[in-house]
N, C-alpha and C positions, 0 to 999 in steps of 0.2 A: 335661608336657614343653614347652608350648608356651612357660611362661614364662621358658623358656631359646632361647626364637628370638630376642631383639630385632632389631627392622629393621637395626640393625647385622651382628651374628651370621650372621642370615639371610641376606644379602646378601654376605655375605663366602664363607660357606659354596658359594654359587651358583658366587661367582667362582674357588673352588678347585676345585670339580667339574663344574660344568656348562663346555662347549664351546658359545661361540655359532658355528654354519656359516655360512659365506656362499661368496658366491664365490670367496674369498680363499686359504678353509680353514679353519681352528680359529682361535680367538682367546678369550683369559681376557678378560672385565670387570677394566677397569683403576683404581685407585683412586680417579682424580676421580671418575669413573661412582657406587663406590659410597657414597662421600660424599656426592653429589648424591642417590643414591636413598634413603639411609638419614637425608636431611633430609628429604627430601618423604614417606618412608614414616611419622616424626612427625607432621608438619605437615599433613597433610591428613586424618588421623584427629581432631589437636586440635582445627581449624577448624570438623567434623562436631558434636563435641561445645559449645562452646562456643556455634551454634545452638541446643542443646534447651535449654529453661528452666529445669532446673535449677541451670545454668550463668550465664547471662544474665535479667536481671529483666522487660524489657520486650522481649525477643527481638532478636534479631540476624539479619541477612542471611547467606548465605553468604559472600559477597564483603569487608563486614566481619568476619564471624568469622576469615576466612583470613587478612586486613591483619592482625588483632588476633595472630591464634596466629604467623603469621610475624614480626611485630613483637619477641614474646615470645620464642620460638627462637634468632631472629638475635639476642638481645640491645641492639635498638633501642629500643624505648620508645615510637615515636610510635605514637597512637593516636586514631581517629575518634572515637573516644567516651568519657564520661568513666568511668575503672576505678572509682574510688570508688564511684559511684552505680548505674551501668552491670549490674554484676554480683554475683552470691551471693558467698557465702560459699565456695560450692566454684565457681566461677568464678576466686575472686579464689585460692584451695589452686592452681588448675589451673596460673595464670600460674605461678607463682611454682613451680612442677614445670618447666613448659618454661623460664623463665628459669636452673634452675638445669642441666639439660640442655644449653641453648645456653652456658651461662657455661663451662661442663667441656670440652664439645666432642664430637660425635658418636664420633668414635673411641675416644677417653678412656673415653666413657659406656659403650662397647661391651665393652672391657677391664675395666671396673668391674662389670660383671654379669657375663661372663665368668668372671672371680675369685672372683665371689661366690659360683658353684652349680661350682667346681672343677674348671672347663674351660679347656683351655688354648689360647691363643693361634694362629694358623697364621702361618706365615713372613708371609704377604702382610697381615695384619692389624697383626702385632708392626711390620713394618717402617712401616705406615701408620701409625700410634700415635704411632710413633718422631720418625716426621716432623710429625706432630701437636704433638708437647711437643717438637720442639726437641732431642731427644737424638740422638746418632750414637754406634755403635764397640755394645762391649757395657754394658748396664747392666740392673737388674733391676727391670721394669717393675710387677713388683707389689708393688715396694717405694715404686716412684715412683710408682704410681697409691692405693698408701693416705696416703701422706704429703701428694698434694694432696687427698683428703677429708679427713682428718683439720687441714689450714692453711683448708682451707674450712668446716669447720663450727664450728671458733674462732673463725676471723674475725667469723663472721655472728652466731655469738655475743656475743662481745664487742660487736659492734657495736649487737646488739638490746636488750641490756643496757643501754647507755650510753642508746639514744634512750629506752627506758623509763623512766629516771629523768625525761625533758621530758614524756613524751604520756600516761603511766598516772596522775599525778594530774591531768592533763587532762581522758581521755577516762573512766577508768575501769582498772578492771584487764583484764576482756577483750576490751577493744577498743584500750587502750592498747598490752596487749602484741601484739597481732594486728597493729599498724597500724607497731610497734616490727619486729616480726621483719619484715613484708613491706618494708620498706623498706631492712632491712640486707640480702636477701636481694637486692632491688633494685639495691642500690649497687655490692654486691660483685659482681655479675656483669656490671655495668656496664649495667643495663637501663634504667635512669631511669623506668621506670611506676611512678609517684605515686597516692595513694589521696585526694591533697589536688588539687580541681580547677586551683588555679592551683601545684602541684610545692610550691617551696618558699619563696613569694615572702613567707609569713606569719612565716617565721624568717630572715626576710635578715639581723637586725642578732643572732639568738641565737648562741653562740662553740658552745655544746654541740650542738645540732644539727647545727650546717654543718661542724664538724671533724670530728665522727663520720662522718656521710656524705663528706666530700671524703675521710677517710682510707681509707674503706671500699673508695672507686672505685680512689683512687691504687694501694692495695696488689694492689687485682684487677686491674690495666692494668700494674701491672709484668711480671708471667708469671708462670708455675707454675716455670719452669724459674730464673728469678733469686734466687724464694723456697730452692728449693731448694739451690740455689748459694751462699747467705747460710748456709743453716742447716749447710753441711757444710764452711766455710770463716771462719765468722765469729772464728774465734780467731786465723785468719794473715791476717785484715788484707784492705784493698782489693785488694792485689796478687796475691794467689792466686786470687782473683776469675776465672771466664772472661772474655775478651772482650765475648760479649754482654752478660755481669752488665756491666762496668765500665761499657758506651757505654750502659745503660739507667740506670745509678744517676746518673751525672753527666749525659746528657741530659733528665732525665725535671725532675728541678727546676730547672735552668737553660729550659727551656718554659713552666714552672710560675712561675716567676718574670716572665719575659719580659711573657707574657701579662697576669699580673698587672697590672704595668704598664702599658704599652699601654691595657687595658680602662678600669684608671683614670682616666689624661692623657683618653682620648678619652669618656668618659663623664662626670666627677664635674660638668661643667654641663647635662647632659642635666635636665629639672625632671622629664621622663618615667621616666629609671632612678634614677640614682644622685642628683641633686642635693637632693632632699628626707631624702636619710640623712643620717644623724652620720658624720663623718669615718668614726670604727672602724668602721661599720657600710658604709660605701663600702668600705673595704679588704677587708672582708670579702666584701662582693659580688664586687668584682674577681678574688679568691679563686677565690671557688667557681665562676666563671661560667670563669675560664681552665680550672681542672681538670675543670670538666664539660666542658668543651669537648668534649675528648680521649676520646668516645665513653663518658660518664657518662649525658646526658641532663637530668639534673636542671637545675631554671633558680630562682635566687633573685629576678630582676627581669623585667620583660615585654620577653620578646626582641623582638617586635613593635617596639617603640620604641626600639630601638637605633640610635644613627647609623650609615651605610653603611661608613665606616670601623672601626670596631666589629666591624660583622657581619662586614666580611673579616675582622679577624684571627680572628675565630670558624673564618671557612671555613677556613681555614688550619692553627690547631690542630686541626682537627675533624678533616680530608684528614689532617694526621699520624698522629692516632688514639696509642693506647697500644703497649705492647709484643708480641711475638713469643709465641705459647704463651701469651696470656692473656686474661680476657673482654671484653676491647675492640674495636676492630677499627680501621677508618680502614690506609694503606698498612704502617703499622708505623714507632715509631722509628728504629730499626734500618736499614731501608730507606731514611729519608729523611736518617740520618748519613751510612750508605754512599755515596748519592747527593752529599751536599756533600762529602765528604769526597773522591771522586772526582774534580768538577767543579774542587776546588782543589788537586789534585795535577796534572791537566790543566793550568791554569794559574801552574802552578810549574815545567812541561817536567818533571814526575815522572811515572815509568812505572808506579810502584807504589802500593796507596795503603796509606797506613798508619795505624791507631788504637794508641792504646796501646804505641807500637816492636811492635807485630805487623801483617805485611801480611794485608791481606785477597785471599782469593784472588779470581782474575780473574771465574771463573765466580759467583762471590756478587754481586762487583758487577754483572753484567750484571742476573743476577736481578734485583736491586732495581732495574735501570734500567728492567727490563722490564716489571716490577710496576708501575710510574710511568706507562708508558708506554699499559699497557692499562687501567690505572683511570680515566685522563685520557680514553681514547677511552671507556670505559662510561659515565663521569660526560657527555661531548658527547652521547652518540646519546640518555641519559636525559632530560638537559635539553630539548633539541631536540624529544622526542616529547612533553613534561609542557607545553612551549610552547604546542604543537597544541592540546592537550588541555584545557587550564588557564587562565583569562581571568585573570592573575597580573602584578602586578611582573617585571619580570626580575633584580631580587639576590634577590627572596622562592623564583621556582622553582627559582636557584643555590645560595640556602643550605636550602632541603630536600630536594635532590636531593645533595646533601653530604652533611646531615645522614642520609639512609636509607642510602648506599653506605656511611658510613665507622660505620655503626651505634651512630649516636652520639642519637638523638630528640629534641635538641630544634626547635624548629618556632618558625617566624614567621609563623602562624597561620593556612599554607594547607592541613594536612594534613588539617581538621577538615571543609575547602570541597571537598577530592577530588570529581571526578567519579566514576563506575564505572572508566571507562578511566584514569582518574589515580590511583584505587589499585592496579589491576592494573599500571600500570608500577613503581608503587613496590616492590609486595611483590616483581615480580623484582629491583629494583634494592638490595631488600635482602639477598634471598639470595644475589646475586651478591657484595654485600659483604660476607657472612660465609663462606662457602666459597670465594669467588675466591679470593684470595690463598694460600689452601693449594693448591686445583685448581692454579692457574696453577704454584705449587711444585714441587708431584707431576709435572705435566706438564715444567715445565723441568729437575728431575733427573735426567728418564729420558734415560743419556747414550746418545748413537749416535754414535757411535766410526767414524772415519770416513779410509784411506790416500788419500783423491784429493784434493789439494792443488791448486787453480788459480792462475797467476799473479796477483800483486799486480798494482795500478794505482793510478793518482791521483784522488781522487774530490775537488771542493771541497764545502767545508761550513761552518758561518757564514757 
C-alpha cells in the first residue's frame, strides 16, 4: 500500500483530514503548503540518493547533490558539475525521472498515480490539478491527464528518434540512443542538462540537431492546455481557439522571431560567438539561443562571451519564460501580454483591456501585475544576497539569478564558481521559480469577498 502514498497523495490526504490546532482553532493545509511540501518531499529524497555512488562516479556533497536534484525537478538545468562525466548510468536514469516529474508538475504527477491504482481524486486535489493545467468549469481530468502522457511520450519519442539518426552512427547504438532519448527528454521538459560538457555548441551550424531540440523545448513551453486546445479544435480554425491558445500561438513566434533578430544584429561581429560561423550557421545560432532563451537552457555558443546587450535581451526573454501549464517557467507569456496589453489600454484612457474582441477580466490582470510585481522583488533580494556572497561581474550575478528564478539554466559561467552559500540561495531561488507563480495563483484566487467599501481619494502616481 505504500506505493499508493506519493508525497503528493499523502499530503493531500493530511490536508483533508487532519486539523492543524492553534490558537485560532482548526485550519485545513492550504494548497500552496501542499505544493511546497510534496516538492520538498521529492527533492530531498533525490538529493540523499544522488550522494551514494551508485548514483555519482567520484561522489557528491550534499549541498551539490540538492543544487543537482533541485535543478532537475524545477526543470532548470544549471549544474556544478558536469552530468555527462559526473554521473552513472543510474544517475543519469535518476535525472531524467525528476526532469520528467518537474516537466508534468507535482499535481499532475499526483493525479497520474492516482489514476493509475484506481483512486480517486478529492475536491481539494481535483481543484488544485485544475488550477495546475489551466482548466476551470467541469472537464474530465483523466482524460486530460492521459492525453498529456500520451502528447508527452510522442513527443519525446519522436524527438529521440530524430537525434538518433545524428549520434547513433556517431557514438554507437547504446550510447547513441541513451545520449538520443536523454536529451529529447531534456528539451521537452525544458531542462537543458546536456551530457555534452559544452550543451550544444559542437552542432551550432547542424539543421538536424538544433531543430529537433528547438522544436522539442518550443512545443513543451507552449502548455498542456494549448496542445490540447489544438487537438480538440483544429478543424474550426484559429478562431475557435480559447484565448490563451490564441495570445500563446501568436505570441510565442513573434518572441521567437524578435529575439532571433536582435541576437543576430548584436552578435554576428562578436569573433567570440557568432562571427567565425557561416552566415546559415549564425541564423541558426540566433535561433536557438532566442528559443533557449525562454527557459530551454540549452546554449549553441559560449554565453560567457556575449556582448552586454545580448545578454539583456537574453534576461528578458528568459524573465518571459514560456507558457501557462507548461514545462517552462520564467513570469509566463500570458502574464507579460496581459501586462502590455493593460499598460496600453491605460494609455489609450481605455477602462478595459482587450485581446482578441474579448476582455480580460479585471481580477486576471491584477494577477499578472502581481505576479510581475513579486518576481521582480524575489529576483532584487536574490541578486542582492548572490552580491554578498559572490566575488562576480554584476550582469553575470543579474543574468544567473534570471536564469535560476525563470528556470531557464543557462549560466555565464558563475554557477560552476558557487560558493556553499551561493548555492543555497540559488536552489531556493529556484524553487521559488518553479512553484511561485502557481503559489502566488492559489493564493490570489482565494477570493475574500468583502461589504465594507471605504471612500475613494486622490492618490498621484507617475
Amino acid at each position: 500500500m505504500s506505493l499508493l502514498k506519493s508525497p503528493m497523495s499523502f499530503l493531500a490526504e493530511k490536508s483533508n483530514s487532519i486539523d492543524l490546532k492553534g490558537r485560532k482553532g482548526k485550519r485545513r493545509w492550504s494548497e500552496p503548503r501542499i505544493i511546497l511540501f510534496s516538492f520538498l518531499g521529492i527533492l530531498f529524497p533525490s538529493a540523499i540518493l544522488l550522494t551514494l555512488p551508485l548514483f555519482s562516479i567520484s561522489g557528491l556533497s550534499f549541498m551539490d547533490a540538492l543544487f543537482t536534484a533541485t535543478s532537475a525537478i524545477s526543470v532548470t538545468g544549471l549544474g556544478v558539475v558536469d552530468t555527462g562525466t559526473h554521473f552513472t548510468l543510474s544517475g543519469k536514469i535518476l535525472l531524467m525521472l525528476l526532469m520528467e516529474i518537474g516537466g508534468l508538475g507535482q499535481m499532475t504527477l499526483s493525479a497520474i498515480l492516482l489514476y493509475m491504482f484506481g483512486l480517486r481524486l478529492s475536491l481539494r486535489q481535483r481543484s488544485a490539478t485544475q488550477e495546475e493545467l489551466g482548466q476551470s468549469g467541469s472537464l474530465n481530468l483523466r482524460r486530460l491527464t492521459i492525453h498529456i502522457i500520451i502528447f508527452s511520450l510522442i513527443a519525446q519519442v519522436i524527438g529521440a528518434c530524430l537525434l538518433a539518426f545524428r549520434w547513433v552512427p556517431e557514438m554507437g547504438w547504446w550510447q547513441g540512443a541513451f545520449y538520443s532519448l536523454f536529451h529529447s527528454v531534456s528539451a521537452f521538459n525544458n531542462a537543458g542538462f546536456s551530457l555534452f560538457s559544452n550543451s550544444m555548441v559542437d552542432y551550432v551550424g547542424d539543421p538536424l540537431v538544433i531543430f529537433t531540440i528547438a522544436a522539442l523545448f518550443i512545443f513543451g513551453g507552449l502548455g498542456f492546455t494549448v496542445i490540447s486546445d489544438l487537438q480538440r479544435h483544429w478543424r474550426k480554425g484559429f478562431l475557435a481557439l480559447s484565448l490563451h491558445s490564441k495570445v500563446m500561438l501568436t505570441a510565442t513566434p513573434v518572441l521567437l522571431l524578435v529575439g532571433t533578430v536582435f541576437l543576430w544584429v548584436l552578435e554576428h561581429h562578436n569573433n567570440q560567438t557568432f562571427a567565425e560561423l557561416p552566415l546559415s550557421s549564425q541564423w541558426l545560432a540566433a535561433f536557438f539561443q532566442s528559443a533557449s532563451a525562454r527557459t530551454a537552457g540549452f546554449n549553441s555558443v559560449d554565453l560567457s562571451q556575449l556582448t552586454h546587450p545580448a545578454l539583456l535581451v537574453m534576461m528578458v526573454l528568459m524573465l518571459i519564460g514560456a507558457g501557462s501549464t507548461s514545462t517552462g517557467g520564467g513570469i509566463k507569456v500570458s502574464t507579460f501580454v496581459v501586462a502590455m496589453a493593460a499598460t496600453w489600454a491605460f494609455l489609450r484612457q481605455q477602462s478595459h483591456v482587450v485581446l482578441f474582441k474579448r476582455t480580460v477580466a479585471w481580477t486576471k490582470v491584477t494577477k499578472c501585475l502581481a505576479i510581475i510585481v513579486v518576481s521582480f522583488l524575489v529576483l532584487v533580494v536574490a541578486m542582492f544576497l548572490l552580491m554578498l556572497t559572490e566575488q562576480a561581474p554584476f550582469e553575470v550575478v543579474v543574468f544567473e539569478v534570471i536564469s535560476a528564478f525563470a528556470t531557464v539554466g543557462v549560466t555565464a559561467g558563475l554557477t560552476a564558481e558557487l560558493s556553499e552559500a551561493g548555492k543555497l540561495i540559488m536552489v531556493v531561488v529556484m524553487i521559488i521559480g518553479r512553484i511561485g507563480p502557481i503559489t502566488l495563483a492559489y493564493m490570489l484566487a482565494s477570493a475574500k469577498p468583502t461589504l465594507l467599501k471605504y471612500p475613494e481619494d486622490e492618490l498621484l502616481a507617475g
